[in-house]
C-alpha positions in Angstrom: 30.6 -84.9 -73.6 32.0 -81.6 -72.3 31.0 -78.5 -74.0 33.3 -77.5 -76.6 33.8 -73.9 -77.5 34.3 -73.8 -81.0 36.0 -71.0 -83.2 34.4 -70.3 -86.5 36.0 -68.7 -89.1 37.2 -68.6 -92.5 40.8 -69.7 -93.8 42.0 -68.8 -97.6 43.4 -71.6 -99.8 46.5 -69.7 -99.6 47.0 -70.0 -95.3 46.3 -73.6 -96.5 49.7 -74.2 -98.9 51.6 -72.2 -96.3 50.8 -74.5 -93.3 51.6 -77.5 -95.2 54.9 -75.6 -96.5 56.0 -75.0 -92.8 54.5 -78.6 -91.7 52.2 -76.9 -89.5 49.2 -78.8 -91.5 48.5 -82.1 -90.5 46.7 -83.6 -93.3 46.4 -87.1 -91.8 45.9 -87.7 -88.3 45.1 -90.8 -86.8 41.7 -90.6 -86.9 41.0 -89.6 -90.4 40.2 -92.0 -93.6 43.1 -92.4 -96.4 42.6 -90.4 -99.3 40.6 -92.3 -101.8 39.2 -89.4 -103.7 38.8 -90.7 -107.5 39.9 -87.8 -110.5 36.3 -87.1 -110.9 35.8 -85.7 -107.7 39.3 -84.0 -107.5 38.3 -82.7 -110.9 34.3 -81.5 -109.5 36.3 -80.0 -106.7 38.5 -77.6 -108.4 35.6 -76.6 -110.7 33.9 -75.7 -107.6 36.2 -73.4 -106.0 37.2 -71.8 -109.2 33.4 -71.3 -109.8 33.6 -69.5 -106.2 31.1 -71.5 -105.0 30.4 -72.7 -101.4 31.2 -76.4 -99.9 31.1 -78.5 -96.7 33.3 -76.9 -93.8 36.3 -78.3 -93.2 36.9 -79.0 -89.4 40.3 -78.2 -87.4 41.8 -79.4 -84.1 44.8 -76.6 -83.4 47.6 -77.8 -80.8 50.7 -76.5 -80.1 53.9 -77.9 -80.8 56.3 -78.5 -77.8 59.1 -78.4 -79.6 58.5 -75.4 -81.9 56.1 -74.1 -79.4 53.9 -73.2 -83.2 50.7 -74.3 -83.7 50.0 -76.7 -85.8 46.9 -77.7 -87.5 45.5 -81.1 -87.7 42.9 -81.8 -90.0 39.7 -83.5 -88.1 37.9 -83.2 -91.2 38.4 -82.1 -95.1 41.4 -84.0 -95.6 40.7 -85.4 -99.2 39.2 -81.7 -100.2 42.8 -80.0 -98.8 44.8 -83.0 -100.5 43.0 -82.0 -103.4 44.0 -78.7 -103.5 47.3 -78.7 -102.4 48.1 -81.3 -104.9 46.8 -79.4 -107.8 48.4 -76.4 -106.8 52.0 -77.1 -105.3 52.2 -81.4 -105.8 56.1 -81.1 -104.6 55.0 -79.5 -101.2 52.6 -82.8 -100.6 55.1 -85.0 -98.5 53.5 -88.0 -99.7 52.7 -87.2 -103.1 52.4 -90.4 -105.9 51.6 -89.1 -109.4 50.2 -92.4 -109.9 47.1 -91.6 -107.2 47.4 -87.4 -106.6 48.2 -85.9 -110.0 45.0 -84.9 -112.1 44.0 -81.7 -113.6 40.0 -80.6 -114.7 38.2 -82.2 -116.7 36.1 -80.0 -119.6 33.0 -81.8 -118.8 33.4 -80.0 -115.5 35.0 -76.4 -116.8 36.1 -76.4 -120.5 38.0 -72.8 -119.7 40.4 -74.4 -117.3 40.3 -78.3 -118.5 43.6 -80.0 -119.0 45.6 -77.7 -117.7 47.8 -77.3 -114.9 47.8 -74.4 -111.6 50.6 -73.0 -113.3 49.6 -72.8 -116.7 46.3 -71.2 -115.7 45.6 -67.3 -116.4 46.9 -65.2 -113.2 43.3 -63.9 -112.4 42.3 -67.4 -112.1 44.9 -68.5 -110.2 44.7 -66.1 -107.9 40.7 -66.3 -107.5 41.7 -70.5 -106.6 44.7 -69.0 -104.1 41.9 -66.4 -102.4 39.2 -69.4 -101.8 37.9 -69.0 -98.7 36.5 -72.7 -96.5 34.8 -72.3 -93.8 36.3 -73.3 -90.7 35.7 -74.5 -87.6 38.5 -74.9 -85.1 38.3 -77.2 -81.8 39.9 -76.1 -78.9 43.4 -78.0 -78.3 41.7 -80.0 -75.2 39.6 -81.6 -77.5 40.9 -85.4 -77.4 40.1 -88.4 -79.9 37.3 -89.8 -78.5 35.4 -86.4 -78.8 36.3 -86.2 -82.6 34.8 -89.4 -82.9 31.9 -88.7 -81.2 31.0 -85.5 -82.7 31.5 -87.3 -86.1 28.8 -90.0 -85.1 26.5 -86.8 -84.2 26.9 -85.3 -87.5 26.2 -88.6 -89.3 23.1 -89.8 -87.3 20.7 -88.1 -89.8 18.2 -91.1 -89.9 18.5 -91.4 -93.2 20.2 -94.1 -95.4 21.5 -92.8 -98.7 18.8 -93.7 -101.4 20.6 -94.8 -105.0 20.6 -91.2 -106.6 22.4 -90.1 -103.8 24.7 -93.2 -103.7 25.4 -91.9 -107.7 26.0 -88.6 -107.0 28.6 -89.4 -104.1 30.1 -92.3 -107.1 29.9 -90.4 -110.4 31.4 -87.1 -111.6 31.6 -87.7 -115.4 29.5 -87.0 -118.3 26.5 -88.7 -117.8 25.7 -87.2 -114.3 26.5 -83.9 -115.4 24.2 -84.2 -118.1 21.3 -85.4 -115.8 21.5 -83.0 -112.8 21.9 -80.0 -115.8 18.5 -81.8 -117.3 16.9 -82.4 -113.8 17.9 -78.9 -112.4 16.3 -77.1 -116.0 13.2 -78.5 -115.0 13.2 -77.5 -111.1 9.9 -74.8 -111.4 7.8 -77.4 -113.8 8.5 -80.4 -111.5 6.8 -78.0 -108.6 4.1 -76.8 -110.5 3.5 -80.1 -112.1 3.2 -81.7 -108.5 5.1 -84.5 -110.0 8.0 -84.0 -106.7 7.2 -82.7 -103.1 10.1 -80.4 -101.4 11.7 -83.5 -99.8 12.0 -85.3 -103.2 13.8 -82.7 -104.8 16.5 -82.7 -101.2 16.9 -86.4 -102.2 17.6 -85.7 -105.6 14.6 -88.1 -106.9 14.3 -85.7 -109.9 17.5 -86.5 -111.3 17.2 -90.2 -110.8 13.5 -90.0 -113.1 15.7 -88.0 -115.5 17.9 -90.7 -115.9 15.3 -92.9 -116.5 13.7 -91.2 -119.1 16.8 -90.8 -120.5 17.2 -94.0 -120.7 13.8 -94.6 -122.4 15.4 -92.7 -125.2 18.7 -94.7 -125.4 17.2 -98.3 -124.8 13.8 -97.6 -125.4 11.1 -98.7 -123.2 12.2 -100.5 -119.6 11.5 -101.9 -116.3 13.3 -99.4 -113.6 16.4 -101.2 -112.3 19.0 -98.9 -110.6 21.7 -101.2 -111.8 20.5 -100.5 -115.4 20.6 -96.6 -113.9 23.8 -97.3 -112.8 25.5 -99.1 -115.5 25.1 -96.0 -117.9 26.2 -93.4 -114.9 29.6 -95.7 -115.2 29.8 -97.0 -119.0 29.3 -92.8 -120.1 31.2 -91.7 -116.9 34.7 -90.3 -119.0 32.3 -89.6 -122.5 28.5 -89.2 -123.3 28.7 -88.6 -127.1 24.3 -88.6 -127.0 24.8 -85.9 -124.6 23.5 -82.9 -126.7 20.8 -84.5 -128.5 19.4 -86.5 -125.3 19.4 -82.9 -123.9 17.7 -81.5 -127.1 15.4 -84.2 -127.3 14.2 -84.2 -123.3 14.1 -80.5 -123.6 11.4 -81.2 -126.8 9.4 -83.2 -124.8 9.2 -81.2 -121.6 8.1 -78.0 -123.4 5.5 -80.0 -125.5 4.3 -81.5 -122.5 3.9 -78.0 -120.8 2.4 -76.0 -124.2 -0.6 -78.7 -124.3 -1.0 -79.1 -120.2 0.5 -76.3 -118.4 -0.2 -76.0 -114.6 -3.6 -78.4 -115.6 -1.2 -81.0 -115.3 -0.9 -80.3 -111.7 -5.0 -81.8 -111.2 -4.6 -85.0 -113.4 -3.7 -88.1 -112.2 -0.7 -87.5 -114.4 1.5 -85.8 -111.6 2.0 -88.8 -110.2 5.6 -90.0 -111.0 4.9 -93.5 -112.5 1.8 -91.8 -114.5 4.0 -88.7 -115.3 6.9 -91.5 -116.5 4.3 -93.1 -119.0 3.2 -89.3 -120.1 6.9 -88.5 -121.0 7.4 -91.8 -122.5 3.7 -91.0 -125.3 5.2 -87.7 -125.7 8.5 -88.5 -126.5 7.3 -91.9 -129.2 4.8 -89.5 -130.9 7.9 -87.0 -131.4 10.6 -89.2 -132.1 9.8 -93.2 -132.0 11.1 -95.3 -128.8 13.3 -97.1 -131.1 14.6 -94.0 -132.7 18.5 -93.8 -133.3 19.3 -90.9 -131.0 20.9 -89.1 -133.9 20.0 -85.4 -134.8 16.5 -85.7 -136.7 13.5 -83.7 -137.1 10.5 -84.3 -134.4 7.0 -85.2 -135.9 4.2 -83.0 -135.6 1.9 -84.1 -132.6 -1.6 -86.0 -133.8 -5.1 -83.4 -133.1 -6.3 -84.4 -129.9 -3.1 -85.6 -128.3 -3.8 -83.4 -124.8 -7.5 -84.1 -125.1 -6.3 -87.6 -124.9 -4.2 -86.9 -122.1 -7.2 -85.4 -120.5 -9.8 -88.3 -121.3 -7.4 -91.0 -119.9 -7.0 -88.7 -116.7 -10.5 -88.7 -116.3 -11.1 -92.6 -116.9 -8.8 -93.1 -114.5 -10.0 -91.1 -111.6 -13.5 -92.4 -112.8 -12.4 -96.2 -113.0 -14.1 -96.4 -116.4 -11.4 -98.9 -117.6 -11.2 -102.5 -117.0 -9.6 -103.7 -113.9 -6.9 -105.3 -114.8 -5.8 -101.9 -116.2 -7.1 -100.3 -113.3 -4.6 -101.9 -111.3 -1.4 -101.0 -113.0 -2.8 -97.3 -113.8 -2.9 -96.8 -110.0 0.0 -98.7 -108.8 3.8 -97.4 -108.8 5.6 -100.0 -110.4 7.8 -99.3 -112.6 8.3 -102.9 -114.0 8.4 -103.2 -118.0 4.7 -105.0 -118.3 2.9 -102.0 -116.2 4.8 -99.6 -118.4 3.8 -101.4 -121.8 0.2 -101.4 -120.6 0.4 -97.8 -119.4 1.4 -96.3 -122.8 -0.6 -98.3 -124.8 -3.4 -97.0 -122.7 -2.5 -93.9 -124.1 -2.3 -94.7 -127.8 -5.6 -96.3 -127.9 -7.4 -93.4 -125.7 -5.7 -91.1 -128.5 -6.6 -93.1 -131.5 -10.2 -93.8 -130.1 -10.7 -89.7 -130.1 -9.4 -89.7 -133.7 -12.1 -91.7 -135.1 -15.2 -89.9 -133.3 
């Protein structure tokens, strides 16, 4: 491949809407995907810009036309997120605009100020914060033919990596339930790295958020094997409405701050940390508060038994020690997360607490 000497730069929404008035913006070139986006992420994507906040950078191949001897501006990458835009702000200027597929407007579980409505009937300040977005752009030299599009494409995506199923979610899912687990997952960022329970690179792959979900879903179905298509069916079933939403998050709050009164940063040196132990930790906490098969209706927790992080500390100890039998043994150090280990796990618990109740 040649080198390519790319422009960088930055383009307001506003140059945007006034390329594609002129039909200088071509949103749909050959080489590009047909927009699929669902409301969710047109919805996510409004949000974001009227937030101000930063997103991928949209690529441009600029070539002039021989007719009009103007440049004009084909998208090489960014279509959906310009689509987006333009059809939120000016649908009629969207040659191929379908109501049926393009018209949407924000939903409150993304930004209750603006929810509902539509460009126009949004304040002028926020209208014109949307119009004055800037992307970051990168423009490649007219020269630059399809083959080399397609190439530096397959550069970009070669990462190595295949997309584990929290990431597959958070590419799916832009409703309720997800925003209710990343808000939950991201509350917790500075215990998860003090607690150990999540190196650097878990945290990238968002494997935080996926063991909120599923302590979530200890709450809502009670105790469970981990299946993600039992992660998945609740990111999709509670996609449009979560009505559990603010007592799940009251609840998993509860439990996270009573975990961190009686361990703290000790947590960090028991065996604990480790994410099925930590799992089966959350899981005690959470039945001595509440009950697993608590309706997840506003109520009252229950006072903590004496001794419950002593017994937190004993099993720890046992554990690392190996002074427990070893069928137990086996599923206290393994990382399944199947339903029997789990059972086992937590009555672990319960009897290590109820045995330092009667001495």
């Amino acid at each position: 491949m040649k080198q390519l000497h790319i422009q960088k730069t930055v383009f307001k929404v506003n140059d945007f809407l006034s390329w594609n008035r002129s039909g200088s913006l071509i949103l749909s070139p050959a080489f590009q995907r047909r927009p699929v986006w669902p409301v969710g992420a047109k919805s996510f994507l409004i949000d974001t810009i009227a937030r101000a906040l930063p997103m991928p950078i949209v690529f441009l191949r600029e070539r002039t036309n021989p007719k009009t001897l103007e440049p004009n501006r084909e998208v090489v990458d960014g279509q959906q997120r310009l689509r987006t835009v333009i059809s939120y702000i000016e649908p009629a200027a969207l040659r191929d605009f379908k109501p049926e597929r393009d018209a949407f407007t924000v939903d409150k579980v993304h930004n209750a100020e603006i929810a509902g409505k539509t460009f126009q009937d949004l304040p002028s300040g926020m209208r014109q914060r949307i119009l004055d977005y800037e992307f970051s752009v990168q423009v490649l030299p007219a020269d630059t033919d399809d083959r080399e599009v397609l190439q530096i494409f397959g550069r970009m995506n070669s990462t190595g990596y295949k997309l584990n199923e929290q990431e597959l979610r958070n590419a799916e899912f832009f409703g309720a339930f997800k925003e209710t687990m990343y808000q939950l997952a991201y509350e917790q960022l500075t215990r998860w790295r003090t607690w150990k329970v999540f190196s650097e690179t878990d945290i990238a792959r968002m494997l935080e958020v996926e063991e909120t979900s599923d302590l979530v879903l200890t709450m809502l179905v009670g105790l469970h094997g981990k299946k993600q298509a039992l992660i998945n069916s609740h990111y999709r079933d509670n996609n449009s409405k979560f009505p559990q939403a603010e007592e799940v998050s009251r609840r998993f709050r509860f439990v996270m701050d009573q975990i961190d009164d009686h361990l703290g940063r000790e947590l960090a040196s028991l065996v604990f940390r480790r994410k099925p132990l930590f799992n089966s930790l959350f899981t005690f906490y959470y039945d001595l508060s509440f009950g697993l098969k608590s309706p997840v209706r506003r109520a009252k927790a229950h006072s903590l038994p004496r001794g419950t992080s002593h017994a937190v500390q004993r099993a720890s100890q046992m554990i690392e020690s190996e002074k427990v039998p070893e069928d137990l043994a086996k599923v206290l150090r393994g990382a399944t997360g199947h339903l029997p280990a789990r059972q086992q796990r937590l009555k672990f618990l319960h009897e290590t607490l109820r045995r330092g109740s009667s001495n």
